[in-house]
Biopython code that builds the backbone (N, CA, C, O; Angstrom):
import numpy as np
from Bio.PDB.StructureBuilder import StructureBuilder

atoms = [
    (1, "UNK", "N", (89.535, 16.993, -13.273)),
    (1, "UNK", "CA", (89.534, 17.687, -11.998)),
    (1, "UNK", "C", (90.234, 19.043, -12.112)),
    (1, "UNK", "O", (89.890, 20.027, -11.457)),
    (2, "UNK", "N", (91.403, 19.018, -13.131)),
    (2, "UNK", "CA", (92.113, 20.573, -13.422)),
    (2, "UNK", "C", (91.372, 21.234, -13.820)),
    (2, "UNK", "O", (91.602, 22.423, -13.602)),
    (3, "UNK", "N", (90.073, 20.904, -14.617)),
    (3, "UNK", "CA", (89.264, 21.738, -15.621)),
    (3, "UNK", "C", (87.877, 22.538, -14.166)),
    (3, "UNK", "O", (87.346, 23.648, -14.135)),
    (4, "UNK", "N", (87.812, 21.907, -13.661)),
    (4, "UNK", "CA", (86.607, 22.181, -12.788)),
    (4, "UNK", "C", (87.551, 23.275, -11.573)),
    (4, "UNK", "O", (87.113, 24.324, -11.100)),
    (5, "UNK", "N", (88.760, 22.725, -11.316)),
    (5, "UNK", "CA", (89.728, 24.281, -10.431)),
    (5, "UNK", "C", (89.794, 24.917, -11.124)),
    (5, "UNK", "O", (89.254, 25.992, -10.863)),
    (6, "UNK", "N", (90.270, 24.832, -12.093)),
    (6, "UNK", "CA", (90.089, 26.258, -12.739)),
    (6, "UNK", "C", (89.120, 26.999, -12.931)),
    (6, "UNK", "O", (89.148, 28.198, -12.654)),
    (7, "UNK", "N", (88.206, 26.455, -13.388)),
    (7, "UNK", "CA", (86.950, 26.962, -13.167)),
    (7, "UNK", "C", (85.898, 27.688, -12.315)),
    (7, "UNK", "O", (85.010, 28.479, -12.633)),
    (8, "UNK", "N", (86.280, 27.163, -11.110)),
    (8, "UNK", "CA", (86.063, 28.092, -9.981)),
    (8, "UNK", "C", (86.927, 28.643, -9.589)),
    (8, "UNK", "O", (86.873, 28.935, -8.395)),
    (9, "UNK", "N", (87.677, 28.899, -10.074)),
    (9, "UNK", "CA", (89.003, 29.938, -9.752)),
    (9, "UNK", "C", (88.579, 31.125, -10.886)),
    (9, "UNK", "O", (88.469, 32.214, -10.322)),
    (10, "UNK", "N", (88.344, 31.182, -12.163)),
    (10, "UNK", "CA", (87.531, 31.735, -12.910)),
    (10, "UNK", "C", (86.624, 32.253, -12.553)),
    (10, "UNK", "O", (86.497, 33.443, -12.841)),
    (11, "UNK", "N", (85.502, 31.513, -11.694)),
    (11, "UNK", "CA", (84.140, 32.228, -11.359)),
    (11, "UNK", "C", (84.415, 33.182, -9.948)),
    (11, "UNK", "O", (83.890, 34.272, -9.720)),
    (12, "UNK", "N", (85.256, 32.551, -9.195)),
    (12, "UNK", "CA", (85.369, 33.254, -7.855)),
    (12, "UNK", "C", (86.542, 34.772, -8.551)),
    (12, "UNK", "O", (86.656, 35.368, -7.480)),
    (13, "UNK", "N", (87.103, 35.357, -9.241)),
    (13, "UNK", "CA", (88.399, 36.497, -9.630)),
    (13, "UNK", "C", (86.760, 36.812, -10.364)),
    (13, "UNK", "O", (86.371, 37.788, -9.723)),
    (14, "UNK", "N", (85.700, 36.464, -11.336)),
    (14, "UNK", "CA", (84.655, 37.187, -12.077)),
    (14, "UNK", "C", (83.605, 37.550, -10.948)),
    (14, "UNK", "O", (82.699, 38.363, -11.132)),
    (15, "UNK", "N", (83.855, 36.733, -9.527)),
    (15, "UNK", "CA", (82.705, 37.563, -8.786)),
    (15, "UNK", "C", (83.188, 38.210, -7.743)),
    (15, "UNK", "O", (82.334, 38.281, -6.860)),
    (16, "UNK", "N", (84.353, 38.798, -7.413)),
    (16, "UNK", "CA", (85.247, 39.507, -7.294)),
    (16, "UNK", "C", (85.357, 40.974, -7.817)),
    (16, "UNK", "O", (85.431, 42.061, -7.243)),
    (17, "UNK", "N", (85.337, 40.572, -9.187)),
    (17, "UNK", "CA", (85.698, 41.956, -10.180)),
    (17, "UNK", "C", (84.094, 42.638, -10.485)),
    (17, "UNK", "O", (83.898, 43.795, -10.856)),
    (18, "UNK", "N", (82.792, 41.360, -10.165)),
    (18, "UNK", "CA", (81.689, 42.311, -10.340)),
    (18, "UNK", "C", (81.587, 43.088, -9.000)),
    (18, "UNK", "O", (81.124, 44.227, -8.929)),
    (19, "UNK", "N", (82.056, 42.382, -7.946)),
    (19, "UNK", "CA", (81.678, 43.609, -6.476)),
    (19, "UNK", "C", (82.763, 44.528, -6.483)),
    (19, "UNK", "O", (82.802, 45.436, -5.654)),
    (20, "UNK", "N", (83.550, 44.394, -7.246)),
    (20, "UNK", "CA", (84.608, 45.740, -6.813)),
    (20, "UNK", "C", (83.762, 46.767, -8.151)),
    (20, "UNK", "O", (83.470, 47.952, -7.996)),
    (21, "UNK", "N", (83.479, 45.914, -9.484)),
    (21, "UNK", "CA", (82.869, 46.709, -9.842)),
    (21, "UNK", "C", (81.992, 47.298, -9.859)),
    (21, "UNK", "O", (81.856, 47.945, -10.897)),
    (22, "UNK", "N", (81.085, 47.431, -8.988)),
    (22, "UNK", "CA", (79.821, 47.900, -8.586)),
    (22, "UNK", "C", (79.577, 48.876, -7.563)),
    (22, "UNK", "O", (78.657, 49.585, -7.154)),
    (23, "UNK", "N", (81.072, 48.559, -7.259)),
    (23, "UNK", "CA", (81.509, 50.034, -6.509)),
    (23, "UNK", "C", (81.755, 51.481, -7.069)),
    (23, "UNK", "O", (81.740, 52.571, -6.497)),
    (24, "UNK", "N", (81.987, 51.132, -8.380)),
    (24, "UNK", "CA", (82.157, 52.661, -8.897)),
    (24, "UNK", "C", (83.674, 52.094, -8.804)),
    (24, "UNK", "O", (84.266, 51.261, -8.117)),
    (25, "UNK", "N", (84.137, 53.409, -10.360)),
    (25, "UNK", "CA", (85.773, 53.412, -10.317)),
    (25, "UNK", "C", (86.230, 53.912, -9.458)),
    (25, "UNK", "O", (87.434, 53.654, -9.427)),
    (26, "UNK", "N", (85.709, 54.964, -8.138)),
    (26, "UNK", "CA", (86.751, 55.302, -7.332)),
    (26, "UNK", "C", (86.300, 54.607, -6.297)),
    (26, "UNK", "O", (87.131, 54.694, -5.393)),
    (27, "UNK", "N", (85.443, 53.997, -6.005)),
    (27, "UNK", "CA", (85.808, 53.105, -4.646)),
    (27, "UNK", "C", (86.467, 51.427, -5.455)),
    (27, "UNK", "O", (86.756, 50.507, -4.690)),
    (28, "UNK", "N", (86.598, 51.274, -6.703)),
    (28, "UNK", "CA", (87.641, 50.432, -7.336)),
    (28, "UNK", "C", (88.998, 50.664, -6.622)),
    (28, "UNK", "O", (89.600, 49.958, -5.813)),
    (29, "UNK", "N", (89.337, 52.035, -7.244)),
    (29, "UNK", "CA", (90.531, 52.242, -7.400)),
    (29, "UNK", "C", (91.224, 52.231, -5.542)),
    (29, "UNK", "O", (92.273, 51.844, -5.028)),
    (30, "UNK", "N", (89.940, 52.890, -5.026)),
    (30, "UNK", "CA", (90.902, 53.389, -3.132)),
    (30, "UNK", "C", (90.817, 51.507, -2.686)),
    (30, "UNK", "O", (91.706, 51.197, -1.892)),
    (31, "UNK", "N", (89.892, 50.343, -3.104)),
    (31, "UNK", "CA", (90.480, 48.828, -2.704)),
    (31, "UNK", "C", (91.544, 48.784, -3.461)),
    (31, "UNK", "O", (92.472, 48.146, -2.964)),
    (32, "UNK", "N", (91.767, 49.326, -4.680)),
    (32, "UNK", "CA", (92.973, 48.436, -5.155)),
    (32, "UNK", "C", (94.355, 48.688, -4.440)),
    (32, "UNK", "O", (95.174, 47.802, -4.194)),
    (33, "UNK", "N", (94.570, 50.752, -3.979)),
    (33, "UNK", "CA", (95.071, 51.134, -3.565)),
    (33, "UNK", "C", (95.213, 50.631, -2.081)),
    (33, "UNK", "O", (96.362, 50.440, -1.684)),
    (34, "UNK", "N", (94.185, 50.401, -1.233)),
    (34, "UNK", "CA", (94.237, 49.601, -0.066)),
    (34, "UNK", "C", (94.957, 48.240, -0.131)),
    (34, "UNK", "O", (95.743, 47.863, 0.738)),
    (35, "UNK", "N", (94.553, 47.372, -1.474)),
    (35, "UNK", "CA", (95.316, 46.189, -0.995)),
    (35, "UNK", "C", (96.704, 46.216, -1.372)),
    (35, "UNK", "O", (97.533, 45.363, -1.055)),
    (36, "UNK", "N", (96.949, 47.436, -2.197)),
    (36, "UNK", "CA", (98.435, 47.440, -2.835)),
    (36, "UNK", "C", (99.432, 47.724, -1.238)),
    (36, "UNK", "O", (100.482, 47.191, -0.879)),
    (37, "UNK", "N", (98.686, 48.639, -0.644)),
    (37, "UNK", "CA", (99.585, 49.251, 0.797)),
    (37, "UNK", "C", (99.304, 48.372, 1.687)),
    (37, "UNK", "O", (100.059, 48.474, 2.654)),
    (38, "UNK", "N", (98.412, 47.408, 1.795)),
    (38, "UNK", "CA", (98.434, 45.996, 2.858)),
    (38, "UNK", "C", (99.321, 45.307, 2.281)),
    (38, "UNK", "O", (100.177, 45.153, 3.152)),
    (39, "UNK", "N", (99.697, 44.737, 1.256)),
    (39, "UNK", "CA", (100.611, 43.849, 0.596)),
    (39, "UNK", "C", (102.223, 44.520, 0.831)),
    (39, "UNK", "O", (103.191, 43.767, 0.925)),
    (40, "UNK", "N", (102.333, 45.726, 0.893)),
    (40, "UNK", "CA", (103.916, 46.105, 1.130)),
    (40, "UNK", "C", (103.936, 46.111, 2.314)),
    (40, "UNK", "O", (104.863, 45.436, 2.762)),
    (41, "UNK", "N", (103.058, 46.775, 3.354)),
    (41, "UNK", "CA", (102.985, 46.703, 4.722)),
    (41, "UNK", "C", (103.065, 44.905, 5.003)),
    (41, "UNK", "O", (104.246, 44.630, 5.215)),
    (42, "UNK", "N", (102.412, 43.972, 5.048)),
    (42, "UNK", "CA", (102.816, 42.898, 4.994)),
    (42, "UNK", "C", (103.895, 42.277, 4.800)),
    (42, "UNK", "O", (104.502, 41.751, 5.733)),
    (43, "UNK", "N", (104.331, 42.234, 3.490)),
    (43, "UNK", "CA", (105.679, 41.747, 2.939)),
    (43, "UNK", "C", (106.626, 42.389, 3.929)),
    (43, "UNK", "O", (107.458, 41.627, 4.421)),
    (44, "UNK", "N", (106.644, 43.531, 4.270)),
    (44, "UNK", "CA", (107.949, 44.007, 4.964)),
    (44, "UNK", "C", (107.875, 43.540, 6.519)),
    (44, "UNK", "O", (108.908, 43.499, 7.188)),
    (45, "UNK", "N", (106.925, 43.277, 6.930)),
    (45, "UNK", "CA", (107.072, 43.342, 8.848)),
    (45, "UNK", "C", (106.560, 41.814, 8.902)),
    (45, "UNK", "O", (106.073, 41.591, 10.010)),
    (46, "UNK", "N", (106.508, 40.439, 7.858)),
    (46, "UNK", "CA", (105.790, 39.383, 8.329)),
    (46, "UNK", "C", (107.192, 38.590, 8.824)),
    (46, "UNK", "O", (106.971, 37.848, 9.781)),
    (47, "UNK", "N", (108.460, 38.599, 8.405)),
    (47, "UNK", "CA", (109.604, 37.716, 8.403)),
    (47, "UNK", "C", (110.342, 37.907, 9.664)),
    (47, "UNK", "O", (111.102, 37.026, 10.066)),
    (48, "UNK", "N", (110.136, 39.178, 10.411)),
    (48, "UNK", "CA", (110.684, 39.622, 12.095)),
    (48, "UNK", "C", (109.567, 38.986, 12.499)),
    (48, "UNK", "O", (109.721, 38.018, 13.245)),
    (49, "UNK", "N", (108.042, 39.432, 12.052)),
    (49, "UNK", "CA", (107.417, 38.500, 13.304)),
    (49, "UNK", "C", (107.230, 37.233, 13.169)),
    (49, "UNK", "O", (106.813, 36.598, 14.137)),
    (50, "UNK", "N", (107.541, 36.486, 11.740)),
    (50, "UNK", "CA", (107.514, 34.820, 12.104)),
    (50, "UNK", "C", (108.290, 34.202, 12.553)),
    (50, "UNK", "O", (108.027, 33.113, 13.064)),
    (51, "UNK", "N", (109.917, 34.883, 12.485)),
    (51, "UNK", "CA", (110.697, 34.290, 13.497)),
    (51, "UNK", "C", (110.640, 34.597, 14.624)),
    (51, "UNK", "O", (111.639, 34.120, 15.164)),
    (52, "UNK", "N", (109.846, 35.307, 15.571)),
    (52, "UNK", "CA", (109.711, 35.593, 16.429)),
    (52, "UNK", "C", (108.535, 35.256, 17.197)),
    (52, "UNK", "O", (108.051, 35.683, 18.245)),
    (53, "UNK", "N", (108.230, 34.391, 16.388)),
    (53, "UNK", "CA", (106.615, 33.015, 16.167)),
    (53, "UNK", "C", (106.913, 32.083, 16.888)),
    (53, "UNK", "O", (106.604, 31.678, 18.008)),
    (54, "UNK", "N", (108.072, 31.572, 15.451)),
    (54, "UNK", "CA", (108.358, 30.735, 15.336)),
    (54, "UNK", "C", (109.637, 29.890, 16.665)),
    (54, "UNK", "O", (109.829, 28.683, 16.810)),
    (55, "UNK", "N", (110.294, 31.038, 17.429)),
    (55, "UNK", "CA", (111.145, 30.904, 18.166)),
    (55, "UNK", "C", (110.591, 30.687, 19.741)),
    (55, "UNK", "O", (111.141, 30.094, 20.669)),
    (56, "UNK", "N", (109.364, 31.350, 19.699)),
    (56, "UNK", "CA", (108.567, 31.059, 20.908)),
    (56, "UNK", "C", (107.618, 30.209, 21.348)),
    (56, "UNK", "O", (107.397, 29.851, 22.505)),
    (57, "UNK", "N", (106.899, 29.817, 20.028)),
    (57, "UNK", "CA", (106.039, 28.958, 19.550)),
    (57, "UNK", "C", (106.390, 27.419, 19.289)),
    (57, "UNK", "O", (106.016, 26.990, 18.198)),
    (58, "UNK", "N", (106.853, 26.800, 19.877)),
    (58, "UNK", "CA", (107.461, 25.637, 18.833)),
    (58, "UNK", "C", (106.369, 24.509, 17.990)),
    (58, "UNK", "O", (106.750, 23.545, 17.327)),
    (59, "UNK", "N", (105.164, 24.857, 18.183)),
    (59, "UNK", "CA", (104.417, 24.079, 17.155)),
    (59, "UNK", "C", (104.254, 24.885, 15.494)),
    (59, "UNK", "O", (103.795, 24.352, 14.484)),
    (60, "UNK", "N", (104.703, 26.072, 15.609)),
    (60, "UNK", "CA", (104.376, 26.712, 14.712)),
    (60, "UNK", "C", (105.631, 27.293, 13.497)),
    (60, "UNK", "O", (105.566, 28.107, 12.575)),
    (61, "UNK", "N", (106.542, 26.580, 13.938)),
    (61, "UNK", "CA", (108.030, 26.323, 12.881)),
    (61, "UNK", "C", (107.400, 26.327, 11.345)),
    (61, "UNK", "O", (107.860, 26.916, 10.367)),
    (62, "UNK", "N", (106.395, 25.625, 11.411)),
    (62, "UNK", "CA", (106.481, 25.420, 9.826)),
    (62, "UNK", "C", (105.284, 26.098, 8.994)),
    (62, "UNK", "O", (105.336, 26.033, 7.766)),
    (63, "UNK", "N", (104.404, 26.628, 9.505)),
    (63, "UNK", "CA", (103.827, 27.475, 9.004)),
    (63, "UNK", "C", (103.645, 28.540, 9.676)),
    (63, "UNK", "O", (102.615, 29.192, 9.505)),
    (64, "UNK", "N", (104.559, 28.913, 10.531)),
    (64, "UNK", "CA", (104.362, 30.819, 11.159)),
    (64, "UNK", "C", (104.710, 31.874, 10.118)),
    (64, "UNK", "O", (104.314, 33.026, 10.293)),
    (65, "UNK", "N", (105.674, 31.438, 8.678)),
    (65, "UNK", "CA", (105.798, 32.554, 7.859)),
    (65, "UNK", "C", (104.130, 32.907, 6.933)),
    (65, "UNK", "O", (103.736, 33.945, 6.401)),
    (66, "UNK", "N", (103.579, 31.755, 7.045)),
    (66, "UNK", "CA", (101.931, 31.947, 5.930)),
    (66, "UNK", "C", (100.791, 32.644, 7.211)),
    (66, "UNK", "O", (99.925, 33.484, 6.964)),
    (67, "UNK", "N", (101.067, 32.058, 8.542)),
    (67, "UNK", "CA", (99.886, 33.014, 9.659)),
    (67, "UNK", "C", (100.268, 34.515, 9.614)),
    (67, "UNK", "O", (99.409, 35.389, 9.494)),
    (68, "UNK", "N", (101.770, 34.810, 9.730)),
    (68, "UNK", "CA", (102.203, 36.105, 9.750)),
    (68, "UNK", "C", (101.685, 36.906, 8.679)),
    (68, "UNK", "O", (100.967, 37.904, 8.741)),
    (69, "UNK", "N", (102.246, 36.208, 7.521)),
    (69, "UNK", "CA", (101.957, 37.066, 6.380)),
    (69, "UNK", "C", (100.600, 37.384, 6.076)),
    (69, "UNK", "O", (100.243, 38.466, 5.610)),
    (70, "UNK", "N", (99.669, 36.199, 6.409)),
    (70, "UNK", "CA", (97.903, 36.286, 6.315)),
    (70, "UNK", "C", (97.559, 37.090, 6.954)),
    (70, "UNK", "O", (96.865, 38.017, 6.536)),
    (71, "UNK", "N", (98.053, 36.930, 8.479)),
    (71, "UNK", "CA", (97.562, 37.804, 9.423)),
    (71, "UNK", "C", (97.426, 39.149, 9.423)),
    (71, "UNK", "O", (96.419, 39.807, 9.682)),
    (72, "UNK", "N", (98.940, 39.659, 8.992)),
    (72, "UNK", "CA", (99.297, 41.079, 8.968)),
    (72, "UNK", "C", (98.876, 41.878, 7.669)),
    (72, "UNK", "O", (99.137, 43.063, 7.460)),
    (73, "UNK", "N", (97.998, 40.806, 6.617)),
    (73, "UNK", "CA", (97.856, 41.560, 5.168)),
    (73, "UNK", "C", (96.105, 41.875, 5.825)),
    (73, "UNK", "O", (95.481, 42.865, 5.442)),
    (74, "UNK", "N", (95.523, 40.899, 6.802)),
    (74, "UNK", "CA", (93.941, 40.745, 6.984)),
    (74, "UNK", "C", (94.203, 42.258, 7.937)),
    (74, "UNK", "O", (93.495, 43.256, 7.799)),
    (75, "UNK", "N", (94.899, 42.196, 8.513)),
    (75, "UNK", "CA", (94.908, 43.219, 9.762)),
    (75, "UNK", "C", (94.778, 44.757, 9.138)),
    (75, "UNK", "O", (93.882, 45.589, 9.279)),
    (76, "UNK", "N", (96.224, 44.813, 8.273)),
    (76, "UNK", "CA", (96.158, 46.110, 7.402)),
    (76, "UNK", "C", (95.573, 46.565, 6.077)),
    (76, "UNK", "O", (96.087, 47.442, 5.383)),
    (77, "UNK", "N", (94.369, 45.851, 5.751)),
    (77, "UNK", "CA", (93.323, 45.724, 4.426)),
    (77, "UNK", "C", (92.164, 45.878, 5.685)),
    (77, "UNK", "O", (91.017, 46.187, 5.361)),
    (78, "UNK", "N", (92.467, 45.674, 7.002)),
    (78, "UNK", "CA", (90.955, 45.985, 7.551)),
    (78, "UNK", "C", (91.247, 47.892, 8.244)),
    (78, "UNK", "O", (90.427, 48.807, 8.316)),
    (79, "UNK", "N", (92.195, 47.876, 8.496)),
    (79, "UNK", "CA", (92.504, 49.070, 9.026)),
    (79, "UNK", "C", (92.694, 50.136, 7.708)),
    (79, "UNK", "O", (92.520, 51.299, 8.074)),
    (80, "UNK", "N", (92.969, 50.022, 6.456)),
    (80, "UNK", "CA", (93.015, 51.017, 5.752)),
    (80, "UNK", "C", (91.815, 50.997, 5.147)),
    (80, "UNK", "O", (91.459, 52.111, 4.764)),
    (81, "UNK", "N", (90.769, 49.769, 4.841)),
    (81, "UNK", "CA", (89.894, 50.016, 4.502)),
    (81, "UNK", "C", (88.569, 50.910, 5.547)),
    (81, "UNK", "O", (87.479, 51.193, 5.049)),
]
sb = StructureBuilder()
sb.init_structure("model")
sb.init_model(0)
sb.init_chain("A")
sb.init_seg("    ")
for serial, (resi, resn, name, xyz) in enumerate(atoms, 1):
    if name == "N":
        sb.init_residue(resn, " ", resi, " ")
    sb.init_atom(name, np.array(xyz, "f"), 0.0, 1.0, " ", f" {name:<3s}", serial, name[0])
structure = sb.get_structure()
């Protein structure tokens, strides 16, 4: 069963790298650059708003730090792209 996850973990990063590659190196490079500035934008503003989820929310204690962080990386990879 490890051999077959991996495996599509393999095929899904190779069909990945053919659509970014088929973009040409510079629309490569402005996604890579997009997801590099969603990922810091993320990381920095997800931990104020999951406690602030999480404090209002009370079903959502235990996974408001993974919605935040998902949320706010989907939000700013759609807005810079």
């Amino acid at each position: 069963m490890e051999i077959l996850v991996n495996m599509l973990i393999c095929l899904f990063i190779a069909g990945i790298t053919y659509a970014l590659m088929s973009e040409g190196l510079w629309g490569a490079a402005l996604m890579f650059f997009n997801v590099l500035f969603a990922g810091i934008l993320a990381f920095n503003f997800y931990e104020p708003l999951a406690a602030l989820l999480s404090s209002n929310v009370e079903f959502s204690r235990g996974f408001a730090d993974m919605v935040c962080l998902m949320s706010l990386f989907i939000v700013a990879l759609f807005i810079l792209r």
